[in-house]
N, C-alpha and C positions, 0 to 999 in steps of 0.2 A: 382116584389115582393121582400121584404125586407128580410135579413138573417135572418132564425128563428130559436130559441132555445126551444126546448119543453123537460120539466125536470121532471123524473118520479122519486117519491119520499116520504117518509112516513112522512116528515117535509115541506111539499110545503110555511110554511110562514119564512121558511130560505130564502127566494127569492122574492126580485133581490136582498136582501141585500146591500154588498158593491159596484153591478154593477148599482145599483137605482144612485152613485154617481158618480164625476165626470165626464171624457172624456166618457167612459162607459156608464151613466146615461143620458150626454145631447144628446147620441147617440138615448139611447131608445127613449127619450121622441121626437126629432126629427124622429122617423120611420126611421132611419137608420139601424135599428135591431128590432125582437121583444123578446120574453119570455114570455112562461106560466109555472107555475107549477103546475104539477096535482097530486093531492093524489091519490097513489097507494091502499089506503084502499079501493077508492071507484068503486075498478073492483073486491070486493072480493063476496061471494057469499051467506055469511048466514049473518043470525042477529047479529052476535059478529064483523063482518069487519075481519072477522082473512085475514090476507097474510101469514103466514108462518107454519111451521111444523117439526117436530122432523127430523133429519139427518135419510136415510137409511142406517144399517150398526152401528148404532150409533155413540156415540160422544156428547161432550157437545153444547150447543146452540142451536140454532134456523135455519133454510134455507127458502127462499122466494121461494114459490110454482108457479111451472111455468105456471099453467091455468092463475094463478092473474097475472101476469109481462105478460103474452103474449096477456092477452087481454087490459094492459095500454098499452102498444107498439103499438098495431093493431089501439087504439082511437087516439094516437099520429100520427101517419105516415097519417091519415085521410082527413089531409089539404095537404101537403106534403110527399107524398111516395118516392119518390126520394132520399132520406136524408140517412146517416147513423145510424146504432142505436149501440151506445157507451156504453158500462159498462166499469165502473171506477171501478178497482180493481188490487191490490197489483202487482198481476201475471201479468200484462197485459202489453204489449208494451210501452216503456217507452217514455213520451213523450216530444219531441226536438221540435224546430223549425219550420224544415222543414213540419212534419205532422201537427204543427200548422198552416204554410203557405196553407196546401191541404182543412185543412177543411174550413178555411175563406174563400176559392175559392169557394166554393161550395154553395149549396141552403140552408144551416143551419143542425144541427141537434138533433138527439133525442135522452137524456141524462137519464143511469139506474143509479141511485143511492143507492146502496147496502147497507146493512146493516145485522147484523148478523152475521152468517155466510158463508154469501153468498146467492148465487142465486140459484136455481136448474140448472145443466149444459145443459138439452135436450132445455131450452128455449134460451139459450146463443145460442147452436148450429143452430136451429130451424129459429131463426131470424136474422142467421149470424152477431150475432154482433161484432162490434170492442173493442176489450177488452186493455185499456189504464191505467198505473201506471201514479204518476206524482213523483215516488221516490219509493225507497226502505226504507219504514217504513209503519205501521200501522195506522190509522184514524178510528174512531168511526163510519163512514160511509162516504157514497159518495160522500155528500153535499160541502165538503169544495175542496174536489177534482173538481168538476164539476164550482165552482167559480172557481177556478184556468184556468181551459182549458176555460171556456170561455172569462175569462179577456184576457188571450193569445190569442183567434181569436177576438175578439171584434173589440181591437184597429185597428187592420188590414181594419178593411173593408173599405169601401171607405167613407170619408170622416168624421171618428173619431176622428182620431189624426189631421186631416189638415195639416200639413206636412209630407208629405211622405219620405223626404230625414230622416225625425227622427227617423222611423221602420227601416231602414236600415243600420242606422250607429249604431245601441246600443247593447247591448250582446246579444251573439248570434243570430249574423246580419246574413247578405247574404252568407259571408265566411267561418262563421263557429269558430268567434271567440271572446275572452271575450274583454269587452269594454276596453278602455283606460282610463287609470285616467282623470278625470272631475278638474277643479280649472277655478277660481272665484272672484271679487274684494274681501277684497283689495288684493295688490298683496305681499305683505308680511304680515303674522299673525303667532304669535307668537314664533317668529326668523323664521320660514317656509315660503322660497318663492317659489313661482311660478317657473317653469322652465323656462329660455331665451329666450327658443326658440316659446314659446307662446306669449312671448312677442314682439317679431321680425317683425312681420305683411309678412314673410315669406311663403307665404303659402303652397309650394313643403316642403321646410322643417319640417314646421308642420305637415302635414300628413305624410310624412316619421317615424318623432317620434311617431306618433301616432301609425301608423303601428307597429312599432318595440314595442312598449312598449304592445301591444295587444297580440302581440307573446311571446313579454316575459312571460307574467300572465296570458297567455291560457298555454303555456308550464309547469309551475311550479306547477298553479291550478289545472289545468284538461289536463293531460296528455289522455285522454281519449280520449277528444277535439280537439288536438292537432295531435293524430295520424291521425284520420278520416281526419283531415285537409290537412296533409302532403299525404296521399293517394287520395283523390280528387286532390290536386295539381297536384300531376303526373300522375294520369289518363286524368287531361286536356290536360297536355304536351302532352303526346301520342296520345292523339286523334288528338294535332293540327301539329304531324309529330317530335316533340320530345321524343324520348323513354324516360319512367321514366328509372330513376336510380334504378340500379337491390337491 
C-alpha cells in the first residue's frame, strides 16, 4: 500500500495544488503516494453545515466544534488506522527534519487543518494528536501549512526524487546541517569565479570545502542548528568510548 495523505479541511479544492506538480505530482500520478481531501463541512450535523461556535469563556472568533473534527478523523483513519493524526498549529512542535524523516517511514497520515481560532482542545486530546508548527508566525489557516509537511515527506519516499544521495547531501541533511554554496557554468560571471578548488577535480578536497563552508553558514545562520549539532557530535563520541568535551 502506497504512502497516504488524508487532509481534513474547510477548502479541500486547495488540493493537491502545488503537490498535483512536479517530482511531488509524477509521484502521485505513478501511486507512489496518494491524497484525498475531504470537506470537514460535510461531518456537520444540521442544515446550515455549521462546524464551528462561539469560544467558552469568550473572546473574539470562532473555534472548530469537536463532535464535527472527531467524526472527519474517525472517516479519515477508516482505510488506514495506523496513521497519525496531525494538527497544524502555531503552538505545535516545531518541525525539522528528522520528524520529517519518521513520518515518510511510516504508513502516511491524517492532516487537521485549522482555521479560526482553533480547534476545541478535548478533540486534540481525545484523538492524541500530533500537534506540529512549521514557524513561529501566523497563517490564515492550515492549508498552506499542511503543503509544506507534505512536500517535506513526499520527496523522501521511495522513488520520488530517484536519487537518493540528493535527500541527503541538501539542507538540513543527515547531519544536521545548512547546505554549501551551489556554482555552475560558466565559471566566471560577472568578475565572480568559481572557487579553485571546484575546479581541481580533487575530490577529498572538495568535500572537505564543502564540509567547512556548511559549518561556517550553519554557524553564523542558525546557531541554533549548530548547537544541537555540536551536542550530537559529542554524544557520538562518547558513545563510541570518547568522552565529549566537558
Amino acid at each position: 500500500m502506497s504512502w497516504r495523505a488524508d487532509i481534513l479541511t474547510l477548502f479541500p479544492e486547495m488540493f493537491p495544488g502545488p503537490l498535483g506538480l512536479s517530482l511531488a505530482g509524477r509521484g502521485l500520478r505513478d501511486g507512489l503516494w496518494s491524497l484525498s481531501a475531504h470537506d470537514i463541512r460535510d461531518h456537520a450535523k444540521d442544515s446550515h453545515r455549521s462546524v464551528d461556535d462561539t469560544p467558552f469563556g469568550g473572546g473574539a472568533g470562532m473555534v472548530l466544534r469537536p463532535d464535527v473534527v472527531d467524526a472527519a478523523v474517525g472517516a479519515a483513519l477508516v482505510e488506514a488506522p495506523g496513521r497519525p493524526v496531525i494538527y497544524l498549529t502555531p503552538r505545535g512542535r516545531l518541525l525539522n527534519q528528522a520528524l520529517v524523516r519518521d513520518l515518510a517511514a511510516g504508513q502516511g497520515v491524517v492532516l487537521l487543518c485549522g482555521r479560526y481560532e482553533g480547534v476545541d482542545q478535548r478533540v486534540i486530546e481525545a484523538r492524541g494528536m500530533l500537534e506540529i508548527s512549521i514557524g513561529d508566525y501566523v497563517l490564515s489557516g492550515g492549508e498552506l501549512a499542511v503543503l509544506t509537511l507534505l512536500d517535506a515527506c513526499v520527496r523522501l519516499l521511495p522513488g520520488v526524487m530517484g536519487a537518493a544521495e540528493s535527500a541527503a547531501e541538501e539542507s538540513h541533511g543527515a547531519e544536521g546541517l545548512l547546505e554549501y554554496p551551489q556554482f555552475t557554468r560558466p565559471a566566471e560571471w560577472a568578475g565572480r569565479a568559481v572557487p579553485e578548488v571546484l575546479l581541481s577535480g580533487h575530490h577529498a578536497a572538495i568535500a572537505a570545502w564543502r564540509r567547512a563552508e556548511s559549518e561556517t553558514i550553519t554557524k553564523e545562520r542558525r546557531p541554533d542548528l549548530w548547537a544541537r549539532h555540536e551536542t550530537e557530535r559529542g554524544g557520538e563520541g562518547a558513545i563510541a568510548g570518547h568522552p565529549a568535551a566537558a
